[in-house]
N, C-alpha and C positions, 0 to 999 in steps of 0.2 A: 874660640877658633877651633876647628876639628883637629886634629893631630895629623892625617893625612895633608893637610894645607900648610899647618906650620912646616910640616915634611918638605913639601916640595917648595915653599918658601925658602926652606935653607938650603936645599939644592938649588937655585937660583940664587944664590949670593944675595939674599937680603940680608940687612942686619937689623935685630933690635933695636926701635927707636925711631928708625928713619921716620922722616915726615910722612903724611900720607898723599901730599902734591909741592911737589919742587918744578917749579918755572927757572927757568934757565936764560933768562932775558933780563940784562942788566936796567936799572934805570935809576936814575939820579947818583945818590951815595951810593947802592946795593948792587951787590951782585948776581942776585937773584931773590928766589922767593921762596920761603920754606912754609907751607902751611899745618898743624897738625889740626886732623877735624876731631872734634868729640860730639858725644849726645849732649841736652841740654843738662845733664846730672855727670857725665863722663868726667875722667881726673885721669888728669897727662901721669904716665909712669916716670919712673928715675932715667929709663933710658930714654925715655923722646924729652923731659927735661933737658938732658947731657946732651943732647943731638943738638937742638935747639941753640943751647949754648955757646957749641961750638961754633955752627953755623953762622952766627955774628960775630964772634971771633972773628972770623973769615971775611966780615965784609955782607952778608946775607941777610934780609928782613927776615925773622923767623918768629911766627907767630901760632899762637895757639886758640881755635877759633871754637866756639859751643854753637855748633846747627851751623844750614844752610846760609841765612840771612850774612851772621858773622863771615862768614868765607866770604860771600860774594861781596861784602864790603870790604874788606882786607885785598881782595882781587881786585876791584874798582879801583881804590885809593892806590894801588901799584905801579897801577898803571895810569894813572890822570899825569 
């Protein structure tokens, strides 16, 4: 990530970790839907680990998806 982006990332109150798509629509047990995307080689860091965590802590599906395919399955099944 360029450092100008991290920048303005943190002036917008992101925080490390965060999911990269949170659905906000309950269904079933869950309270929503955490998804983090990775590349087919990608490796989730200690902070969207921790995020993740929490997340179901809370009540949240939170999942951690390699490529497109996995997300749109993880999305599908969320919602069925």
């Amino acid at each position: 990530m360029a450092m100008h982006t991290a920048l303005r990332m943190k002036q917008a109150g992101y925080k490390k970790g965060i999911p990269d798509i949170l659905i906000f629509e309950p269904r079933g047990e869950y309270v929503g839907l955490a998804v983090e995307v990775k590349t087919a080689t990608g490796r989730a860091s200690d902070h969207q680990k921790e995020w993740q965590e929490r997340l179901r802590e809370r009540g949240w599906r939170a999942e951690i998806c390699k490529g497109l395919d996995a997300c749109i399955t993880v999305i599908d099944d969320y919602f069925q």
